[in-house]
Each structure stands twice: as C-alpha cells, then as structure tokens.
C-alpha positions as a Markdown table, in Angstrom:
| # | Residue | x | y | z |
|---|---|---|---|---|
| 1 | Unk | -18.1 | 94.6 | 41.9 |
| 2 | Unk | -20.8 | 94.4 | 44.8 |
| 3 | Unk | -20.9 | 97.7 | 45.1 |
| 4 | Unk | -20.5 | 98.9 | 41.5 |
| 5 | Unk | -23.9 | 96.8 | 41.1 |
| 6 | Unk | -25.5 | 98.6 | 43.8 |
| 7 | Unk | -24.6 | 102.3 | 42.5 |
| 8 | Unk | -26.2 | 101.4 | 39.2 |
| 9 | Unk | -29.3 | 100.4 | 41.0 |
| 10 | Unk | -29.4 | 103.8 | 43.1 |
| 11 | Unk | -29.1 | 105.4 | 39.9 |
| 12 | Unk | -31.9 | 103.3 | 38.1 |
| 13 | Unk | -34.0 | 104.5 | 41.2 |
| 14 | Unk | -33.4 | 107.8 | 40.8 |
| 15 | Unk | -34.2 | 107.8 | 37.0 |
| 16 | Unk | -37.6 | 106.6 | 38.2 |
| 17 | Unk | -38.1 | 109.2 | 40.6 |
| 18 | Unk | -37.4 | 111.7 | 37.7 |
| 19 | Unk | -39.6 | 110.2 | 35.3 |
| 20 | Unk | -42.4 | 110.6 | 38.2 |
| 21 | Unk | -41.5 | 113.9 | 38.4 |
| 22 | Unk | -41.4 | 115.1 | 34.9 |
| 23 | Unk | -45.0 | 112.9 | 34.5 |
| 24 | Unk | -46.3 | 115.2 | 37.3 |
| 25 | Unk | -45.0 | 118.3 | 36.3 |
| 26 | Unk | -46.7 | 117.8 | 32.8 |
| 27 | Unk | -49.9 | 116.4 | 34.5 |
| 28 | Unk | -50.2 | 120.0 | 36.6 |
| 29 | Unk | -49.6 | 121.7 | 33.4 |
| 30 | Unk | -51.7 | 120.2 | 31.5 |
| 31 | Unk | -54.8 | 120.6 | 34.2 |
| 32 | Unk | -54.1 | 124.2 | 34.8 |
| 33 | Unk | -54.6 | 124.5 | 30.7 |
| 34 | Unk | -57.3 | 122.3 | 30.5 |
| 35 | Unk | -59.2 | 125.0 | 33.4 |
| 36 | Unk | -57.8 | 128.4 | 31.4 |
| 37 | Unk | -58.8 | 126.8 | 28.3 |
| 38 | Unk | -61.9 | 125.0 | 29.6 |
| 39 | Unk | -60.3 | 121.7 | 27.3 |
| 40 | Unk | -63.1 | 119.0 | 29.0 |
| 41 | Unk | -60.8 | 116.3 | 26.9 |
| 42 | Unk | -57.8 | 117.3 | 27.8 |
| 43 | Unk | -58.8 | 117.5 | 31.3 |
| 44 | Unk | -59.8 | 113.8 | 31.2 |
| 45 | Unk | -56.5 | 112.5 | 30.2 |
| 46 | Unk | -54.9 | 114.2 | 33.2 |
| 47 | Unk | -57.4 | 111.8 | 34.9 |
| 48 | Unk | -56.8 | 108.6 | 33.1 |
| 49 | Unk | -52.7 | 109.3 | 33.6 |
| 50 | Unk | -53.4 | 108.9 | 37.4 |
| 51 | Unk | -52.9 | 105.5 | 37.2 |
| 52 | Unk | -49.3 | 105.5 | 35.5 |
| 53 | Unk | -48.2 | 108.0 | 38.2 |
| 54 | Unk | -49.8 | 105.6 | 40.9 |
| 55 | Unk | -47.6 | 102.6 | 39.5 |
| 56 | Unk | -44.3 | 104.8 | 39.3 |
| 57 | Unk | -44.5 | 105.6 | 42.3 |
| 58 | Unk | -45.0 | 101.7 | 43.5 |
| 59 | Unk | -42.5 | 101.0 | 41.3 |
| 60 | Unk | -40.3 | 103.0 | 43.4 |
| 61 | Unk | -41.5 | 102.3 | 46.9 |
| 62 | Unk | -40.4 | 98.2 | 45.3 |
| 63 | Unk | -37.3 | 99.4 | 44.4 |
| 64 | Unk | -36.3 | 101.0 | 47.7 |
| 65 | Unk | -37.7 | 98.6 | 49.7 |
| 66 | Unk | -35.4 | 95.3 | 47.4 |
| 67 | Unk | -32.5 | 97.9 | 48.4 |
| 68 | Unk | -32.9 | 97.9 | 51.5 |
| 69 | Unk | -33.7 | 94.1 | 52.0 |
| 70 | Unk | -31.1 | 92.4 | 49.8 |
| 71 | Unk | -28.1 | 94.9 | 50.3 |
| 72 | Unk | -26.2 | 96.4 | 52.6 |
| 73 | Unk | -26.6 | 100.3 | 52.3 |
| 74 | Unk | -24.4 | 102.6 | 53.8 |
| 75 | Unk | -25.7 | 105.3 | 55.9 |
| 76 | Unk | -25.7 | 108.3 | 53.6 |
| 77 | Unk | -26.9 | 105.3 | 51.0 |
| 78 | Unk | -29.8 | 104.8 | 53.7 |
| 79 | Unk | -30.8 | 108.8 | 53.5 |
| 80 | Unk | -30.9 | 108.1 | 49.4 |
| 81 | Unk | -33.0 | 105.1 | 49.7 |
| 82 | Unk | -35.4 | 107.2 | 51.8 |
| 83 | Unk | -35.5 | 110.2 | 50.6 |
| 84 | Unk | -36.3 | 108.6 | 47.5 |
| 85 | Unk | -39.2 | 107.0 | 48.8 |
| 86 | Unk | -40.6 | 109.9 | 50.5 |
| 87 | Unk | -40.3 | 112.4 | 47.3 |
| 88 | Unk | -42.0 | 109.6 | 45.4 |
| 89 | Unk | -45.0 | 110.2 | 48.0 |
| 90 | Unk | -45.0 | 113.7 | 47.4 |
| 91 | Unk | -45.1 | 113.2 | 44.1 |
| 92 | Unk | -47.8 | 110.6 | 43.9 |
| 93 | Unk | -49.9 | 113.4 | 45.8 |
| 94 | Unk | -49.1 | 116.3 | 43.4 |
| 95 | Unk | -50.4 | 113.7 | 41.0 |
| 96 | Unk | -53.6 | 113.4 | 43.1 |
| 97 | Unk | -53.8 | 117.2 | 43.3 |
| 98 | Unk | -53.7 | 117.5 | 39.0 |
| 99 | Unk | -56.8 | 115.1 | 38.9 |
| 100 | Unk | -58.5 | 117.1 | 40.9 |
| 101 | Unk | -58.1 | 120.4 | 39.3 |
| 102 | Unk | -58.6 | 118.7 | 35.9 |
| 103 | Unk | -62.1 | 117.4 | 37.3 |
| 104 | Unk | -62.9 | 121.0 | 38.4 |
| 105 | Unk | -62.0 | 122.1 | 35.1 |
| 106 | Unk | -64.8 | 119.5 | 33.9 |
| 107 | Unk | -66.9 | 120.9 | 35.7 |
| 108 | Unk | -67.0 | 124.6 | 34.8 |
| 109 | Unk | -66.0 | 123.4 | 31.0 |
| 110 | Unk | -69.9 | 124.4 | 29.9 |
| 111 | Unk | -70.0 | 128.1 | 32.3 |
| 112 | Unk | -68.6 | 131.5 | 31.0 |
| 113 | Unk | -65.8 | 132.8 | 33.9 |
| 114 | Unk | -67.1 | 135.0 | 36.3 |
| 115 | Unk | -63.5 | 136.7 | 35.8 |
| 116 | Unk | -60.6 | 136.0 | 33.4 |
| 117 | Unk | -58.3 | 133.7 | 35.5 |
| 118 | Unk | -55.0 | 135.5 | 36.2 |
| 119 | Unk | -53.8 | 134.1 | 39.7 |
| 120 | Unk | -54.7 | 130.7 | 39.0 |
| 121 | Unk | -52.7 | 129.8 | 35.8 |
| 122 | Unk | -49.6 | 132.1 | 37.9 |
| 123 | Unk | -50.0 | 129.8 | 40.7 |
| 124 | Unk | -49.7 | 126.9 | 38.2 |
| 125 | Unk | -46.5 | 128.4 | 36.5 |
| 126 | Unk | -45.4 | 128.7 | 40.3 |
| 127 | Unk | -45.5 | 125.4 | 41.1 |
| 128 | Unk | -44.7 | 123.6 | 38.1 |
| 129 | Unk | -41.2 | 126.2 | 38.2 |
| 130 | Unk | -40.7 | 125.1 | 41.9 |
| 131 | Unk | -40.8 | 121.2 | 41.2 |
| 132 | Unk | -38.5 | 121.6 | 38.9 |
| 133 | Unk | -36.1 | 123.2 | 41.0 |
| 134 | Unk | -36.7 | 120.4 | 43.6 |
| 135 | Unk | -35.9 | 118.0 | 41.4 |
| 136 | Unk | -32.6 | 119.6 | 40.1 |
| 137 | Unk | -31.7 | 120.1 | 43.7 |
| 138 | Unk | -32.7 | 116.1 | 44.7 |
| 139 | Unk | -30.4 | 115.7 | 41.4 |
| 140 | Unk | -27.3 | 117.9 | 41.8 |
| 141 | Unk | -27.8 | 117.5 | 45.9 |
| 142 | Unk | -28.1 | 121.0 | 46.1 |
| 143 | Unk | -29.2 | 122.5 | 49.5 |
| 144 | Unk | -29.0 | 125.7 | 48.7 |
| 145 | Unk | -31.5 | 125.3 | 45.9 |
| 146 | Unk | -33.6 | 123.4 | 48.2 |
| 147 | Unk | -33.7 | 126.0 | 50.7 |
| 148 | Unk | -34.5 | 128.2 | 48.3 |
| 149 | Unk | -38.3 | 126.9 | 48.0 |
| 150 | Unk | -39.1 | 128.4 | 51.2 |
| 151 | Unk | -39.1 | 131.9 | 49.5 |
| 152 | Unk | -41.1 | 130.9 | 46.7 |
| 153 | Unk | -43.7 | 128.8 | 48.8 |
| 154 | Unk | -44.1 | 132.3 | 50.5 |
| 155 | Unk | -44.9 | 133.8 | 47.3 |
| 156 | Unk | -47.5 | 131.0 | 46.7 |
| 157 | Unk | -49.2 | 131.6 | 49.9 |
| 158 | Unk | -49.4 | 135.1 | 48.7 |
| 159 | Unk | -51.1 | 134.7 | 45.8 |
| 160 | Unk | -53.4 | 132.0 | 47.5 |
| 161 | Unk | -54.5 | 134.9 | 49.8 |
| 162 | Unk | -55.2 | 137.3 | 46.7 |
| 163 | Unk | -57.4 | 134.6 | 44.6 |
| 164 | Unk | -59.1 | 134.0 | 48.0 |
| 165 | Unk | -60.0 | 137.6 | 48.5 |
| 166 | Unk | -60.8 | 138.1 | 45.3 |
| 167 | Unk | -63.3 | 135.3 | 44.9 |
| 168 | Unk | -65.0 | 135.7 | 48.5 |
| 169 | Unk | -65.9 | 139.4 | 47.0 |
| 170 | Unk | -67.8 | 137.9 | 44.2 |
| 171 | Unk | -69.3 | 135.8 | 46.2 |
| 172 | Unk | -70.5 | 138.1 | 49.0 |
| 173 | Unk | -71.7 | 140.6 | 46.2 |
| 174 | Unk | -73.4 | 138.4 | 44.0 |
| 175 | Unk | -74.6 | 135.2 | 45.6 |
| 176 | Unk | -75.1 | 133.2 | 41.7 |
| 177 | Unk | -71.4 | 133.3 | 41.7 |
| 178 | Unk | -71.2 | 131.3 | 44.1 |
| 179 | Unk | -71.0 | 127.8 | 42.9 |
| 180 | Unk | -68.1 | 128.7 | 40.3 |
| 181 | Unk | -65.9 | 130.3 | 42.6 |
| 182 | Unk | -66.1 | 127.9 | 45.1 |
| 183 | Unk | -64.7 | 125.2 | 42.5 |
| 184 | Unk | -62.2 | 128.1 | 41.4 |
| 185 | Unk | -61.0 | 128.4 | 45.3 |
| 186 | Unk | -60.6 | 124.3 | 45.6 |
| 187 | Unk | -58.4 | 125.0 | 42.9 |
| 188 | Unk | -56.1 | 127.2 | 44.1 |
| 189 | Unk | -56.1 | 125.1 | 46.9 |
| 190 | Unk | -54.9 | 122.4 | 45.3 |
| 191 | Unk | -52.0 | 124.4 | 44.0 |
| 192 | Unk | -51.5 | 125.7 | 47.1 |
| 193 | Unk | -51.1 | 122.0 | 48.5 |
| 194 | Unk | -49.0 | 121.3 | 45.4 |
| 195 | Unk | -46.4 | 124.1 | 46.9 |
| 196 | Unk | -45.8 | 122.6 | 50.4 |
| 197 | Unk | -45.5 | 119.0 | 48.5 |
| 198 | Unk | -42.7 | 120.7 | 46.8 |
| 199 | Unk | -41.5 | 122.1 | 50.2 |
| 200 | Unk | -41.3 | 118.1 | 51.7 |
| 201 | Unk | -39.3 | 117.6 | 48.8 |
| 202 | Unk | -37.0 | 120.0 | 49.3 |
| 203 | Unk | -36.6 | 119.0 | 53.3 |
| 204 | Unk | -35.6 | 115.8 | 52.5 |
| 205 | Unk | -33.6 | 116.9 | 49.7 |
| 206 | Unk | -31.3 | 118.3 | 52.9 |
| 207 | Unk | -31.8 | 115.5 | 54.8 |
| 208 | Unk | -30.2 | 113.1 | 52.2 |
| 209 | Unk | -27.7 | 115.4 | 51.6 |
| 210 | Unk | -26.5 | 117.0 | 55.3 |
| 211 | Unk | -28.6 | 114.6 | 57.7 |
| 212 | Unk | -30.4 | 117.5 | 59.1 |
| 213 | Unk | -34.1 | 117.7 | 59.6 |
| 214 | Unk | -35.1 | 121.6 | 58.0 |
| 215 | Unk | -38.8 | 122.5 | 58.1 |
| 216 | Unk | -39.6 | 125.1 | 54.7 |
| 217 | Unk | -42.8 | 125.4 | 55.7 |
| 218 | Unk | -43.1 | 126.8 | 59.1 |
C-alpha cells in the first residue's frame, strides 16, 4: 500500500513536469510568432506567463524535495526524483529564454525587417520539435531518443552560424542596420541556448534511465 502511494505520487510529479513542458513549448511558439508577426500583444503575454512557469517549476522542486524527505525512494526511484528536478530547471530557463525573445519582438514591433526572417522562425520550429522529443523520451524512458538530440542540436548550431553570418554582413555593409540585427542575433541566441537546455534534458533523461553520465553537447 506504501508503495502503491508513492508510485501515484512519482506519477503526479511527472504530470507536472509535462504540464511545464507543454507551457514552455507553447511559450517559445508563441514568441517566435509574436517576432515573425511583429504581434507586440501577443508578445506580452508570453511575458506575463513567466510567472506560472516560475511556480510549476517550484511546484516541482516541492514535490521532489516532500519525496525525498518523507519516503524512502529506491535508487532508480532517487534518479526519477532528480532527474525530475533538474529538467524542471531546464525548463524554467527555456521559459526565461521565450521572455526574452518576446521582449525583442517588442522591441522591433514598430521597424520594417531589414530581411524577411527565415532562420529564425526554423530555429524556433527546431527547438520547439526537439523538446518535444525530450519529453517523449523523459516519458517513454527512451535513450535512444534522447541521444538522438545530439544530431539535432548540431543542426541548431548550424543554423546559428548561418543567421550569424548573415546578420554581421548587414551590419558591416550598412552600419543603420545595426541596431536591429543585433536584437535579431540575441535572438537566435536565445534559441540557440534553448537547444543545449534541451540537450541537459536529454542527459539526464539517460541518467534516470541507465545511471550513466552522457554529455550531448560536447
């Protein structure tokens, strides 16, 4: 019975850990479309959700912190419980990284493009599809998925390279572009950020399931 009780709480954990997740995934969405469709309103309720991501992910770190002081959790129970914790952290972060593209997207909500963003809403698609596949694997326990963020955090890095070229060759040829497409590169730096979250998740996505520490992004 003691231990019946405790599976139903691991599961209730991990329901909040998805709800995070789905909350984050919909808060990157929406701030790469409030950016693409320069959406200042939209943009601003990425911002205000901030706060409900925050307290999901302290509802979490409670829950796994009453686990582990009121029961008596098993070792591969122990990797749950803190792998758990740490995704939530990612998570909360990703969070962090939406605000902030939504607040760029504020920002250049009143300036025509200097180029029709292409990269940027990929990268966004890109890291929305590889949190999702984190999360299945944390789900399912599925290592292979997991591993299989590495090859995809590669291509993020790739196009992280191309937007960066790309925007330091407006800005050496025409200085007035400046301003804009230093906001534009902050944003694909927070995508790119967004991509080796995803990557931690995955790690300890294999940690909770095999006990081995994997880095995914060497």
């Amino acid at each position: 019975m003691v231990r019946s009780a405790f599976l139903k709480e691991l599961q209730e954990l991990e329901n909040v850990v998805l709800e995070l997740g789905s909350r984050v995934e919909e808060a990157i969405g929406q701030a790469s479309r409030s950016l693409v469709t320069q959406d200042p309103g939209l943009a601003r309720e990425v911002i205000a959700g901030d706060d409900c991501l925050d307290a999901l992910q302290l509802e979490i770190e409670n829950r796994c912190l009453n686990l582990l002081a009121l029961q008596q959790p098993l070792s591969r129970d122990l990797r749950f419980i803190g792998t758990a914790l740490k995704v939530a952290i990612d998570l909360e972060r990703i969070g962090d990284h939406a605000a902030d593209i939504a607040q760029v997207a504020i920002r250049l909500s009143g300036e025509d493009y200097i180029k029709p963003l292409i990269d940027i809403p990929r990268m966004a698609d890109l890291a929305r599809g590889m949190l999702r596949d984190s999360l299945t694997a944390y789900v399912r326990q599925d290592t292979r998925l997991a591993l299989s963020l590495a090859q995809a955090d590669t291509l993020m890095d790739s196009l992280y390279n191309q937007v960066f070229r790309e925007l330091l060759t407006y800005m050496t040829s025409d200085p007035a572009t400046i301003p804009q497409a230093t906001r534009l590169l902050l944003v694909a730096q927070h995508l790119e950020r967004v991509a080796d979250h995803v990557t931690n998740i995955g790690e300890g996505v294999i940690y909770m399931v095999d006990g081995q520490r994997t880095s995914l992004n060497p």
